[in-house]
Backbone bond lengths (Angstrom), bond angles and torsions (degrees), N, CA, C in turn:
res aa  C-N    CA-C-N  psi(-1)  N-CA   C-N-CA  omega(-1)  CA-C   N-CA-C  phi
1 X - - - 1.457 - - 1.509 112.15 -
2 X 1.041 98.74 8.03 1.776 93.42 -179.15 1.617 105.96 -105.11
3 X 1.470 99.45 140.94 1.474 125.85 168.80 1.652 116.13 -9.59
4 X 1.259 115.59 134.27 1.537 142.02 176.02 1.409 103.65 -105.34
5 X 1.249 126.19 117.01 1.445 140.52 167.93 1.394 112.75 -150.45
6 X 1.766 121.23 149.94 1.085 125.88 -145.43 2.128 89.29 -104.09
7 X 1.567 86.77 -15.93 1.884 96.18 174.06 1.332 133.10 -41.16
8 X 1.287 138.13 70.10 1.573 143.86 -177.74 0.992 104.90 -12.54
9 X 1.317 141.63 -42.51 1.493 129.92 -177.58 1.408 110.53 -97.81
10 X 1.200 132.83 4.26 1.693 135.46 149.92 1.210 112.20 -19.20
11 X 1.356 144.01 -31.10 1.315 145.97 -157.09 1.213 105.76 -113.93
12 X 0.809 119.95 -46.63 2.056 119.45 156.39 1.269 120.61 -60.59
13 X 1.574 122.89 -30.31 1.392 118.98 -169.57 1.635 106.16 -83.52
14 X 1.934 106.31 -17.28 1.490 106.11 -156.17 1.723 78.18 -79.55
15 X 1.523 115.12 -41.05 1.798 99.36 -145.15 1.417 85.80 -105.50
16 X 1.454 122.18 46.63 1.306 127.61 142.99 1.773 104.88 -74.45
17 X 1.209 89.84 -67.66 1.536 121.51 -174.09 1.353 111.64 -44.90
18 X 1.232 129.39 -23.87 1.141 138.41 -173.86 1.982 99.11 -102.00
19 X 0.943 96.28 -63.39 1.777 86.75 154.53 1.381 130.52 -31.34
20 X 1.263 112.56 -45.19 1.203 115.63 179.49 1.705 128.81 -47.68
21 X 1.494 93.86 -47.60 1.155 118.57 173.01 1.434 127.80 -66.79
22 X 1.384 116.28 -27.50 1.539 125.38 -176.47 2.119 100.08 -87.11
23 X 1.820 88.17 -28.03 1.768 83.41 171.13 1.385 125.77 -74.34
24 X 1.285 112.78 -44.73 1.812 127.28 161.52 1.661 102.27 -32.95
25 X 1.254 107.08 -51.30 1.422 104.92 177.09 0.982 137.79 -55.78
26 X 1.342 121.77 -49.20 1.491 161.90 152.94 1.786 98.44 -21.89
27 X 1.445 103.31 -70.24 1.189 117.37 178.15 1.592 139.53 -54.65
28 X 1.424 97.98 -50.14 1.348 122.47 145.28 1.657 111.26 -23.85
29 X 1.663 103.04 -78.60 1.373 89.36 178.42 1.593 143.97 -79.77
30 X 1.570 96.99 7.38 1.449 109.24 -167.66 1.538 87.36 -102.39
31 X 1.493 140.20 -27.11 1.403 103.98 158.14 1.681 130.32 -109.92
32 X 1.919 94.59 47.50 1.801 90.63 167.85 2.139 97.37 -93.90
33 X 1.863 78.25 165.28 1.617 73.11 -173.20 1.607 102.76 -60.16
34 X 1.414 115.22 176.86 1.425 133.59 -162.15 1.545 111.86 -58.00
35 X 1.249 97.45 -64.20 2.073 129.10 178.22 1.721 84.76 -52.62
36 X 1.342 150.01 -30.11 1.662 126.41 -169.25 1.822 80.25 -106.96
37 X 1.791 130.63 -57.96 1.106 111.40 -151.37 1.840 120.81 -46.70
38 X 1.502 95.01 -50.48 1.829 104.88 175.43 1.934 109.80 -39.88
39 X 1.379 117.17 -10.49 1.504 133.80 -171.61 1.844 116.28 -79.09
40 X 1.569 83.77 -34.95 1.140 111.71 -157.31 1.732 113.93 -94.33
41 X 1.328 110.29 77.64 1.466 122.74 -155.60 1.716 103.37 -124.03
42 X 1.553 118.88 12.21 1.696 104.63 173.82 1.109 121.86 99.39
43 X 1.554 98.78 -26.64 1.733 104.28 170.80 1.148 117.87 -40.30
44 X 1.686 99.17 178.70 1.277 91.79 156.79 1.776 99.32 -109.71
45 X 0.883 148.13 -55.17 1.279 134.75 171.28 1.399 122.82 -29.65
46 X 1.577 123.44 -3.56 1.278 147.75 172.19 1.480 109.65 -59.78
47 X 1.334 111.84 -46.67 1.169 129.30 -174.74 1.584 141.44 -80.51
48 X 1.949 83.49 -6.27 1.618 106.45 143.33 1.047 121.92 -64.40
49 X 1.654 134.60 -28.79 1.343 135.97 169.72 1.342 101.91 -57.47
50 X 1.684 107.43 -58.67 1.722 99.07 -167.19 1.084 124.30 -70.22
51 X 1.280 129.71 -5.27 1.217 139.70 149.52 1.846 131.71 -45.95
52 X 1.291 105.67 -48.59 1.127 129.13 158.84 1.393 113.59 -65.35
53 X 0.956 136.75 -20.57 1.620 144.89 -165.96 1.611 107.80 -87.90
54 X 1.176 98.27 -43.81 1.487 126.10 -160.51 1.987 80.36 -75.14
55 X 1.555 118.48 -77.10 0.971 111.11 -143.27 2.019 102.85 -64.92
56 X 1.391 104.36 -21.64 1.555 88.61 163.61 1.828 132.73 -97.35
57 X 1.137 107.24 8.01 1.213 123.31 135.07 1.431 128.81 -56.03
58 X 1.271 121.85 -60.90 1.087 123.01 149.45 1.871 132.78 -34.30
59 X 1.191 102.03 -55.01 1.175 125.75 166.26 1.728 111.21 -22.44
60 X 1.384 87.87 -78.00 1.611 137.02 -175.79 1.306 125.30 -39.03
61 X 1.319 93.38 -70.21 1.545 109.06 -176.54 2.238 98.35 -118.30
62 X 0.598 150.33 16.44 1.383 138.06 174.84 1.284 100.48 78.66
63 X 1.386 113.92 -148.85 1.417 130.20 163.60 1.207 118.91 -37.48
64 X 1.539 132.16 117.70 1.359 150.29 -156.02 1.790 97.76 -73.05
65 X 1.141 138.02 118.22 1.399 116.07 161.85 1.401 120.07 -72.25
66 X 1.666 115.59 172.62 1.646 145.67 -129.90 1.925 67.69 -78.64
67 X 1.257 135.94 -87.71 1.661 144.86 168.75 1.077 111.65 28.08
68 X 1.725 91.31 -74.39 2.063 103.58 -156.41 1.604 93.15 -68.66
69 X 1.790 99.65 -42.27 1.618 101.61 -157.71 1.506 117.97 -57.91
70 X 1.659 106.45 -24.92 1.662 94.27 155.81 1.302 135.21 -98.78
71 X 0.979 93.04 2.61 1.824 112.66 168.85 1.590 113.09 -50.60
72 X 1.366 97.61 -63.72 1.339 132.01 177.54 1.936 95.20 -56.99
73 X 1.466 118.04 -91.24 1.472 107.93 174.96 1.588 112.71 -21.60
74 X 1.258 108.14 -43.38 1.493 92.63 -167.49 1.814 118.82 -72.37
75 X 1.462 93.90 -35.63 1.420 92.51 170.84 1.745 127.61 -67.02
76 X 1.437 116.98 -18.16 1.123 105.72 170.93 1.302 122.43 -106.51
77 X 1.311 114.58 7.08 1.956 119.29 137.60 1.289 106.23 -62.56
78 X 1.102 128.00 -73.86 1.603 130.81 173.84 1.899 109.59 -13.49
79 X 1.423 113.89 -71.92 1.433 129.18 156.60 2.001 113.98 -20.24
80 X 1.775 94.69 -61.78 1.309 98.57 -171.69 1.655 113.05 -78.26
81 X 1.280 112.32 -35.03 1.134 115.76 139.24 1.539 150.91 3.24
82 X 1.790 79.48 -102.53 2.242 87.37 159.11 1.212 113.04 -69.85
83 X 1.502 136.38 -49.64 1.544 120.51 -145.64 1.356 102.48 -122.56
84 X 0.946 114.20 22.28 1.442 128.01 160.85 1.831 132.39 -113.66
85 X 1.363 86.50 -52.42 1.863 103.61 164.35 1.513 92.39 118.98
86 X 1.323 124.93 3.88 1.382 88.72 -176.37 1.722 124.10 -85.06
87 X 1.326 105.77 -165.73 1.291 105.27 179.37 1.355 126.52 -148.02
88 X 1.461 122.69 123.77 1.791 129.97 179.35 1.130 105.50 -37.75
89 X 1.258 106.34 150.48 1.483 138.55 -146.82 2.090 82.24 -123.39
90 X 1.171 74.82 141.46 1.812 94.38 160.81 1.200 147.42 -157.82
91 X 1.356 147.62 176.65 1.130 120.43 -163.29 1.937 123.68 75.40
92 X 1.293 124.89 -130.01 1.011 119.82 -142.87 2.027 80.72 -106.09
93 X 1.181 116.50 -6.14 2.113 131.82 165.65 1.260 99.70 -117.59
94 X 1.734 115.41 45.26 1.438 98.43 156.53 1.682 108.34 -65.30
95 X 1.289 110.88 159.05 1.419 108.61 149.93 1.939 87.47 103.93
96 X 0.912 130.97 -23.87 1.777 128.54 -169.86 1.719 87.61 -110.20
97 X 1.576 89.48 161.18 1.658 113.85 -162.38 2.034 96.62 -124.72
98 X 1.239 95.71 102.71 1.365 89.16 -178.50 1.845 134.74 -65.59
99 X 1.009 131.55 161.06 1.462 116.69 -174.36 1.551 101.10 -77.79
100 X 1.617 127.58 166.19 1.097 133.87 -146.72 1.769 94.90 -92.00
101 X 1.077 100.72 144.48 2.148 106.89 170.56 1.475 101.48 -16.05
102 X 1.152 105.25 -95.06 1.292 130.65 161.10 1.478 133.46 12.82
103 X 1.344 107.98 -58.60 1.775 140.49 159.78 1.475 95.05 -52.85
104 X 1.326 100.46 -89.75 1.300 124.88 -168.07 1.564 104.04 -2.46
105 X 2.137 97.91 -78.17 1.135 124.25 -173.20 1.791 119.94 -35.83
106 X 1.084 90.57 -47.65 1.662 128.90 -154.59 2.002 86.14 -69.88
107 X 1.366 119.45 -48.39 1.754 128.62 -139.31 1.421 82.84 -119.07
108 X 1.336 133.12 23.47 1.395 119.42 -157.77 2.478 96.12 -71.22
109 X 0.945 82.16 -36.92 1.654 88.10 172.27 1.864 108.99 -59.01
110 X 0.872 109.67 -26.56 1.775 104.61 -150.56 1.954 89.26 -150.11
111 X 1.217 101.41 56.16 1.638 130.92 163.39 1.370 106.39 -11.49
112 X 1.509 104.52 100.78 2.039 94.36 -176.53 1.867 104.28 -91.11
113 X 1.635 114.03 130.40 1.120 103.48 -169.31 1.262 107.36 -92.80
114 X 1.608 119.12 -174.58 1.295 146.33 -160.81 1.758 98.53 -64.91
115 X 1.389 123.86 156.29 1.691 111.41 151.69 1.434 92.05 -103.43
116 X 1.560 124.38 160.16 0.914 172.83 153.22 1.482 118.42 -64.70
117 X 1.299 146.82 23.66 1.472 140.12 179.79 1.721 115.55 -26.58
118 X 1.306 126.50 -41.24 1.266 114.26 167.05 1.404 114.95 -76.40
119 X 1.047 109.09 -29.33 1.401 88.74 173.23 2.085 127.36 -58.30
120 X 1.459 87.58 -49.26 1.190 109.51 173.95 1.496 114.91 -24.78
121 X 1.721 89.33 -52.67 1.708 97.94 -143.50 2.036 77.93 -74.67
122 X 1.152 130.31 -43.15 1.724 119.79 -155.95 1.323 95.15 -70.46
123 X 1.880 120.30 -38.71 1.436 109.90 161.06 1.419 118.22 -12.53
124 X 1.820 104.57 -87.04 1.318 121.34 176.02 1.583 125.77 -37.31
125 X 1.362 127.67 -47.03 1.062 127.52 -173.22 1.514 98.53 -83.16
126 X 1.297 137.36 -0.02 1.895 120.73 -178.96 1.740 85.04 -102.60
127 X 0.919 123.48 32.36 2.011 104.84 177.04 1.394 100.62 95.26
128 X 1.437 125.09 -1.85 2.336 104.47 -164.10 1.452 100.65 -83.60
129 X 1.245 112.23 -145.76 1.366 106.92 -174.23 1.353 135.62 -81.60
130 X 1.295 162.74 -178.41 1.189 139.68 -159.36 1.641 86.54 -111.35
131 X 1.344 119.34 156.95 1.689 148.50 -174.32 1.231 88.31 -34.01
132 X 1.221 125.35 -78.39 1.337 144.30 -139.41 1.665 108.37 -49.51
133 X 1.834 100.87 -51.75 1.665 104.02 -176.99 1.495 108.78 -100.61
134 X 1.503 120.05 21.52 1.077 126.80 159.07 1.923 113.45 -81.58
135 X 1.624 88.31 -27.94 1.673 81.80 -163.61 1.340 97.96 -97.58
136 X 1.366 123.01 -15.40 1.621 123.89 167.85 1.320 98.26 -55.51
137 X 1.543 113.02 -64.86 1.552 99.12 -169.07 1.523 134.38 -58.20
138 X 1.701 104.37 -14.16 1.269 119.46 158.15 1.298 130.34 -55.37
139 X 1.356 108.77 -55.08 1.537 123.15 166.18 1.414 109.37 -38.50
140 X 1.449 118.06 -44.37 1.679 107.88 -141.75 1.753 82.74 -87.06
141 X 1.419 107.76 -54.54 1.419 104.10 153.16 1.890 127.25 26.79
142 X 1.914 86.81 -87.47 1.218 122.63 163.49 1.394 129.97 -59.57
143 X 1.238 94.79 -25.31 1.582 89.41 162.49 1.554 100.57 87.13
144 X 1.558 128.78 11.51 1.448 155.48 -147.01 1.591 112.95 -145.30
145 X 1.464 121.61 35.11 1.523 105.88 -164.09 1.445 94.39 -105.40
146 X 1.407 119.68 8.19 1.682 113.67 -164.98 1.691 92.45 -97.55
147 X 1.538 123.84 -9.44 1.387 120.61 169.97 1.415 126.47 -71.86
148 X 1.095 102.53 -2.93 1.726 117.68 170.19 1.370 113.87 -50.98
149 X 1.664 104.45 -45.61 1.581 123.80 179.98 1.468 123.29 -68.90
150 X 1.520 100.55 -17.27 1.383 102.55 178.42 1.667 124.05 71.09
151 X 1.928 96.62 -166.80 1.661 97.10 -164.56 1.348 115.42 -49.23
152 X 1.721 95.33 -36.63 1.669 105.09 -158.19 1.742 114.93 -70.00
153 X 1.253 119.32 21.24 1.524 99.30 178.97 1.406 95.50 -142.30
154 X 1.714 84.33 121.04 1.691 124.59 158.03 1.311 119.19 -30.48
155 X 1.285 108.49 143.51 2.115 100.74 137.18 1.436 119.43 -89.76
156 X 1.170 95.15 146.42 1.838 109.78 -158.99 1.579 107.12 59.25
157 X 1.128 128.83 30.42 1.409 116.64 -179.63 1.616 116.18 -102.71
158 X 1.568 127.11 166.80 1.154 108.81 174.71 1.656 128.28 -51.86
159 X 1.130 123.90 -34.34 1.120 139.74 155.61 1.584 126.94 -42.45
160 X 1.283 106.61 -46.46 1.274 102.42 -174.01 1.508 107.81 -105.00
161 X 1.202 113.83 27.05 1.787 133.89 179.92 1.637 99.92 -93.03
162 X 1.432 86.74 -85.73 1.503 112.92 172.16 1.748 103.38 -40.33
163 X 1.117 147.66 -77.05 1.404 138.31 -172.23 1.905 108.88 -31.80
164 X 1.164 112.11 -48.09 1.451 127.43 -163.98 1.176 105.20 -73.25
165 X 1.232 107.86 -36.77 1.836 114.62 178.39 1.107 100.57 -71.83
166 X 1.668 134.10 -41.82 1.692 138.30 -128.46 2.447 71.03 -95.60
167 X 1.192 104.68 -77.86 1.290 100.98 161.94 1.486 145.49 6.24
168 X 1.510 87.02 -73.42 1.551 102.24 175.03 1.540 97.34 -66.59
169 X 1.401 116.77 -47.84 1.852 102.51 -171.03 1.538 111.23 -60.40
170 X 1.272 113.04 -38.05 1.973 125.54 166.54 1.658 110.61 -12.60
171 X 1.667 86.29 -67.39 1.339 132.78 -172.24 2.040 119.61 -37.13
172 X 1.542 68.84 -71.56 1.841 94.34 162.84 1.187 137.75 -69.11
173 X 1.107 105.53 -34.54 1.591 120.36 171.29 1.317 106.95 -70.69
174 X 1.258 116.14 -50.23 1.810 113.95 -171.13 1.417 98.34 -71.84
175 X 1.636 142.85 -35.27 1.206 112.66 178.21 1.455 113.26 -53.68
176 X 1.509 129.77 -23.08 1.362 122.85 179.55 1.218 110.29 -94.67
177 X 0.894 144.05 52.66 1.805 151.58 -165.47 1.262 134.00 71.29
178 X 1.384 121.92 -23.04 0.778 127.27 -145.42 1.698 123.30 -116.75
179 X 1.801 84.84 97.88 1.821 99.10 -134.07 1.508 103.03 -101.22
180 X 1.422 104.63 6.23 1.456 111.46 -170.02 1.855 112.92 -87.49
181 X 1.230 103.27 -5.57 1.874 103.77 -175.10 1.678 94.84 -55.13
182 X 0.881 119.67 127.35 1.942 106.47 164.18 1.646 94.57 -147.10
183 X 1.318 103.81 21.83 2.091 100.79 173.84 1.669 105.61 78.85
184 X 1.486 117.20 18.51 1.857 88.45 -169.62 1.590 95.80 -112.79
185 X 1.393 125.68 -157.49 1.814 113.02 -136.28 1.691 59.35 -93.73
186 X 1.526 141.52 -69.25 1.244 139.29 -169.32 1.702 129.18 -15.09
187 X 1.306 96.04 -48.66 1.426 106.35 160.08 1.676 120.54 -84.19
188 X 0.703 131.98 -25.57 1.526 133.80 169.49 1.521 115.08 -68.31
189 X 1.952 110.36 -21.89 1.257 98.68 -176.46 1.809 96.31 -110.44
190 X 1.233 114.79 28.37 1.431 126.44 168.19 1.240 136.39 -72.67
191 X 1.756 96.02 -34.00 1.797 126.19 -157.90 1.383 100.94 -55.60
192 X 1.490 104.06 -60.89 1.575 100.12 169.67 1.525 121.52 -43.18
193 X 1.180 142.90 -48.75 1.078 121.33 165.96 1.691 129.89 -60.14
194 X 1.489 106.66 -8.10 1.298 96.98 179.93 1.486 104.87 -87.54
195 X 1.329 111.52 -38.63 1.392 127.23 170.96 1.463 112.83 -36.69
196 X 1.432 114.14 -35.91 1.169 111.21 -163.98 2.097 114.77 -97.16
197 X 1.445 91.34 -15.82 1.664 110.57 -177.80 1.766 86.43 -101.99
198 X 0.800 153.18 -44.58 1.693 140.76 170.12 1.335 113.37 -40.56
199 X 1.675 113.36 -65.48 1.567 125.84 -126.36 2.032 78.06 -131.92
200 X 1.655 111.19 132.01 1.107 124.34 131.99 1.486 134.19 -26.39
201 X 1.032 117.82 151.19 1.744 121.30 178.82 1.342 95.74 -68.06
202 X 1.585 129.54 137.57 1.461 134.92 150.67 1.412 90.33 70.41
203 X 1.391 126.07 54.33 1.903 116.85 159.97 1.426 125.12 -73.25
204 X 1.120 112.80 133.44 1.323 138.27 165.74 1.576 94.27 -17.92
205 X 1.767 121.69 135.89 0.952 119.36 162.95 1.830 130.63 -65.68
206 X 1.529 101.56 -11.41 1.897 100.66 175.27 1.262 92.34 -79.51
207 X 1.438 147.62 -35.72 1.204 133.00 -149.22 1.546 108.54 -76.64
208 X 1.186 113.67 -10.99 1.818 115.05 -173.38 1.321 100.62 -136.59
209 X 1.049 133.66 -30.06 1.799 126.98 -166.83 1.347 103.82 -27.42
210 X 1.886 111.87 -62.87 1.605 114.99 -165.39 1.343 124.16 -64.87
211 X 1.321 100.53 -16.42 1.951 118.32 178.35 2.081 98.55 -78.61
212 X 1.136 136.17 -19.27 1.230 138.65 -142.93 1.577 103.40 -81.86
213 X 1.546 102.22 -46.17 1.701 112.71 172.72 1.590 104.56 -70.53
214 X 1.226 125.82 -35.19 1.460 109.98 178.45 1.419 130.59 -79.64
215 X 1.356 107.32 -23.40 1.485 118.26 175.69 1.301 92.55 -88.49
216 X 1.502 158.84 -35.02 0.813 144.54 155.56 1.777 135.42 -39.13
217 X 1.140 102.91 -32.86 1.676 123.61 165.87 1.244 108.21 -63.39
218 X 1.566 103.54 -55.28 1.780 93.18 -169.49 1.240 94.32 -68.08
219 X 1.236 128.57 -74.30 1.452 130.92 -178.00 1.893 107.18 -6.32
220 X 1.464 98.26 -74.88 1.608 93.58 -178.83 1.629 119.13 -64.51
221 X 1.056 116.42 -17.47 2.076 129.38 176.88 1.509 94.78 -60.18
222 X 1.224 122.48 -55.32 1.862 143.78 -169.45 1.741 86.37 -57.71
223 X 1.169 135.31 -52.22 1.194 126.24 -152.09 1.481 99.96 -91.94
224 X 1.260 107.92 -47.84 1.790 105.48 172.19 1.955 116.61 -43.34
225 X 0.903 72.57 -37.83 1.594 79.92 -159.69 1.375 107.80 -66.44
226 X 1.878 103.59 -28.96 1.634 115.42 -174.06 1.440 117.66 -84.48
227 X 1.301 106.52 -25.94 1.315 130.71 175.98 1.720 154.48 -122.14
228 X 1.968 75.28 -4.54 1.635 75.76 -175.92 1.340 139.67 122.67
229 X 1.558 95.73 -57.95 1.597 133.57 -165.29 2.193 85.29 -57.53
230 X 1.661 86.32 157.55 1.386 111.86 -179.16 1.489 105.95 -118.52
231 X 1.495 102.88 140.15 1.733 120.78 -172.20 1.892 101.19 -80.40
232 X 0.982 120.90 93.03 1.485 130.24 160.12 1.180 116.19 -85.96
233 X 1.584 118.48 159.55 1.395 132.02 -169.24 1.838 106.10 -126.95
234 X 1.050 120.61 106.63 1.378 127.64 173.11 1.931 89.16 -91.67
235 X 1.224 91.23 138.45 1.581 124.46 165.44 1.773 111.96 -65.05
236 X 1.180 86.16 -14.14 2.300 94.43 -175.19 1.312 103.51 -111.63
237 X 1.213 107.01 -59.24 1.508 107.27 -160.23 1.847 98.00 -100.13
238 X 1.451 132.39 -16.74 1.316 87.67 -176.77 1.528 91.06 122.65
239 X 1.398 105.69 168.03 1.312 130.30 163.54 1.895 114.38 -56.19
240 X 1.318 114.83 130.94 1.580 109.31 -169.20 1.821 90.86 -143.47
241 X 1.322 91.36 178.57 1.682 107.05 166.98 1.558 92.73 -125.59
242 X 1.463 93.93 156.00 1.170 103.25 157.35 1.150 128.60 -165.43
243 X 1.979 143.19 119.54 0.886 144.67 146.48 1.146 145.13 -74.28
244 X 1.671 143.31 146.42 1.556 150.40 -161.44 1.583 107.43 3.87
245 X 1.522 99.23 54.11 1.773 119.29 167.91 1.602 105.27 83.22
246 X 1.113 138.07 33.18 1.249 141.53 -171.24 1.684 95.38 -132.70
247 X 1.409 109.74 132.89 1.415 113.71 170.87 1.546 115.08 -149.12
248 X 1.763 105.86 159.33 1.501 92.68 -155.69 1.847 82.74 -146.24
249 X 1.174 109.38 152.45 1.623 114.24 -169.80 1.603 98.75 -120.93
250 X 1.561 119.87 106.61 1.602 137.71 -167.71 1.652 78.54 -82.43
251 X 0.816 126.30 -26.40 1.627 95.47 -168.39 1.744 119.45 -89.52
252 X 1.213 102.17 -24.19 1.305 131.46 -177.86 1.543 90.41 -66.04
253 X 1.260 127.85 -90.26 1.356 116.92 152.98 1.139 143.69 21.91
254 X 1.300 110.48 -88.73 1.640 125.12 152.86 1.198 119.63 -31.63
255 X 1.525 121.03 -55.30 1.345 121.44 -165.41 1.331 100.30 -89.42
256 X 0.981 145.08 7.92 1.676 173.56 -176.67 1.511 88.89 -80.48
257 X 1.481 102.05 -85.99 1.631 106.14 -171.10 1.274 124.77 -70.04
258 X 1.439 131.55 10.85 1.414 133.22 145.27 1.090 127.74 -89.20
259 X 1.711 113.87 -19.00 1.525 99.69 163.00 1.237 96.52 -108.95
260 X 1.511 135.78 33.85 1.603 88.88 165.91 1.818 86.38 -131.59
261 X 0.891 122.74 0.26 1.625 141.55 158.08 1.608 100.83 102.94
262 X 1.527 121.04 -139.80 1.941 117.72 -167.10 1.426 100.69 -97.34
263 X 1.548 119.63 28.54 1.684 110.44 174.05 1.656 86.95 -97.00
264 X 1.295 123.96 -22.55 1.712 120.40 -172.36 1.996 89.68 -92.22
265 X 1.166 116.43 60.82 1.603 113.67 175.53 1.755 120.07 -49.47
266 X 1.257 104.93 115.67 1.802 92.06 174.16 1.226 104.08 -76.20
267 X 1.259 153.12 -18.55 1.650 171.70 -177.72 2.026 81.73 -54.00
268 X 1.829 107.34 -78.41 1.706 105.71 -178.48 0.998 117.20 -69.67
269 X 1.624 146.66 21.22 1.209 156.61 -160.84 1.675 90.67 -110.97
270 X 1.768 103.45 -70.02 1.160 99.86 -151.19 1.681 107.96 -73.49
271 X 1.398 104.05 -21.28 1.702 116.50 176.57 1.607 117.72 -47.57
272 X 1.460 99.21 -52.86 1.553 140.86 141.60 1.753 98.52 -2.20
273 X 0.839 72.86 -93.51 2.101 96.34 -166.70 1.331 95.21 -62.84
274 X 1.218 146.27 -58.33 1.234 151.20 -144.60 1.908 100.95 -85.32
275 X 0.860 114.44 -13.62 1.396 116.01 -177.78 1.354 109.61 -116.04
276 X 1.073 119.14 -24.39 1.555 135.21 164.18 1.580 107.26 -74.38
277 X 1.109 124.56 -17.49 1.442 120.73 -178.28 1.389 113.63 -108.11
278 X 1.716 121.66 -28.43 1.102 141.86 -176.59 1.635 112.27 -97.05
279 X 1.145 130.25 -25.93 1.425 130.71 157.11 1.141 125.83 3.48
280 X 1.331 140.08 120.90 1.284 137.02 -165.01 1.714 107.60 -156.95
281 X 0.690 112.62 -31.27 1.806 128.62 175.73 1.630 101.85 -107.63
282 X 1.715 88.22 -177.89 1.485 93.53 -173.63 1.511 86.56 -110.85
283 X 1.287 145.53 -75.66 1.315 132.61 173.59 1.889 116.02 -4.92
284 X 1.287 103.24 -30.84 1.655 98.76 177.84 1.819 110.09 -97.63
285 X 1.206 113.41 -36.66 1.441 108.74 156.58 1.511 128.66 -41.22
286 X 1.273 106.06 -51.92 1.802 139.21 -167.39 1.854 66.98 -53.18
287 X 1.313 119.44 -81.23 1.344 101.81 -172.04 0.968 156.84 -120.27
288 X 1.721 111.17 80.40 1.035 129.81 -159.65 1.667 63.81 -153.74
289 X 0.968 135.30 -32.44 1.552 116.93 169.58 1.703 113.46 -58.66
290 X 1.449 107.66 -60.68 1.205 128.89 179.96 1.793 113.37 -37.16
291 X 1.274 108.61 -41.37 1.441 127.65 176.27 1.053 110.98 -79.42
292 X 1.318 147.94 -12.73 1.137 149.57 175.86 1.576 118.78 -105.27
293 X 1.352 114.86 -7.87 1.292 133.76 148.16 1.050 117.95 -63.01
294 X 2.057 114.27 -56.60 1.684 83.28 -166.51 1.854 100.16 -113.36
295 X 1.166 116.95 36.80 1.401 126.19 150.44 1.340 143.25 -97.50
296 X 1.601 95.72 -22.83 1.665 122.03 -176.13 2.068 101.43 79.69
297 X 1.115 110.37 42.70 1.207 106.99 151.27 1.389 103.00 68.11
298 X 1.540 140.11 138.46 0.926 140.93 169.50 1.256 139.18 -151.22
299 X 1.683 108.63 36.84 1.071 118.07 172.69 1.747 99.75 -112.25
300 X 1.275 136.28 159.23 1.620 133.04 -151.29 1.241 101.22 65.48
301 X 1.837 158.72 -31.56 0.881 169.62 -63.61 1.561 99.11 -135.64
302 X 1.471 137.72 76.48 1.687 119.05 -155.81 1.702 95.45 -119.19
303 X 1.003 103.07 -138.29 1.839 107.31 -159.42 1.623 97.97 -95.20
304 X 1.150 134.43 22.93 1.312 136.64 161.51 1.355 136.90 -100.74
């Protein structure tokens, strides 16, 4: 989609332009403070940081100036970019992030369009949705949302089990309203409320058993994505995550908080894990220690 000119230097001027954008980026992250920049790696769960950035920016200074605001656009092309496949637009679509070869080929009937990063970002700053489930919804878009998961997942592998399941529940749930799943810690600490507008107090174990592996997927998809951690299969307990030798069973969990009702919170579960995996200070240890005192610890944590 980029510009036709008969200009000898057309080809330098386009992947100027495309430079441009990977520098905005560059920049972007070389002046967030230190503790968010090290955060700031392309992901897409990355973009929970920039999310946060934005709203104390906002905070801060009022109205964001014309600078950051493409700073910011530029970094989440950059995002759509690496871990997605797509690719900057130039020429007469400077500024749009095209869908990946691939798409294209694949959607050639049902035309997958461009994302928009500026748009996004003024989206974000008038009240719309935050970056993060803007660019999910981009992905799916693309027809590309299973790249979230990255190198590590197989076919037929634990990884690529669990995604399809976490998916299919996406899937199902949004035909009944419920359009907000997009994988981020926000939605993961939701379940309980859906749990609680679905399912009666103290339900019958047929009424949820078959829902237990799927809310369990997303549940563990939400944590991958936040942290990293890899979907392993123990022969005892089941499907688990696990990071730098620490493992935790989302499904076990789940079925945790239907029989034991919202004192077993998946909301402090996933906070739980997610701060225990993300730890970086001692004030955040102190509690993730503290929690493991008066819970009995819950990472090794299996169906016993």
């Amino acid at each position: 989609m980029s510009s036709r000119t008969d200009n000898p230097n057309a080809g330098s001027a386009l992947a100027d332009e495309t430079a441009s954008w990977v520098s905005a980026a560059g920049r972007f992250v070389a002046g967030a403070p230190p503790a968010r920049a090290s955060k700031l790696d392309f992901t897409w769960r990355s973009l929970s940081e920039v999310d946060l950035l934005v709203d104390v920016l906002a905070a801060a200074e009022g109205p964001i100036g014309l600078k950051t605001r493409m700073e910011l656009a530029a970094y989440v092309g950059e995002v759509l970019v690496r871990q997605f496949g797509g690719r900057w637009a130039t020429g007469e679509h400077f500024g749009e992030v095209l869908p990946p070869e691939t798409t294209t080929k694949r959607r050639a009937k049902a035309k997958a369009e461009p994302a928009q990063p500026t748009q996004m970002i003024e989206k974000r700053l008038t009240g719309g949705p935050a970056l993060q489930h803007q660019v999910f919804e981009q992905s799916r878009a693309w027809s590309v949302e299973n790249g979230v998961v990255g190198s590590t997942s197989t076919v037929g592998g634990p990884a690529a089990m669990m995604r399809m399941a976490a998916d299919a529940f996406v899937k199902s749930a949004g035909s009944n309203g419920m359009t907000w799943l997009d994988y981020s810690p926000e939605s993961a600490m939701r379940l309980d409320d859906l749990i609680d507008e679905w399912w009666p107090a103290s339900p019958s174990k047929d009424t949820y058993e078959s829902l237990v592996p799927a809310l369990g997927a997303y549940l563990g998809e939400a944590l991958v994505l936040q942290t990293g951690a890899r979907w392993i299969r123990d022969p005892n307990e089941g499907y688990g995550l696990e990071l730098n030798g620490q493992v935790v069973y989302p499904m076990v969990e789940v079925s945790r908080r239907f029989e034991l009702g919202p004192e077993h919170s998946i909301a402090q579960f996933y906070r739980e894990v997610s701060i225990g995996w993300l730890a970086t200070d001692e004030k955040a240890s102190a509690a993730v220690e503290a929690t493991k005192t008066k819970r009995g610890g819950i990472f090794g944590r299996g169906r016993g």
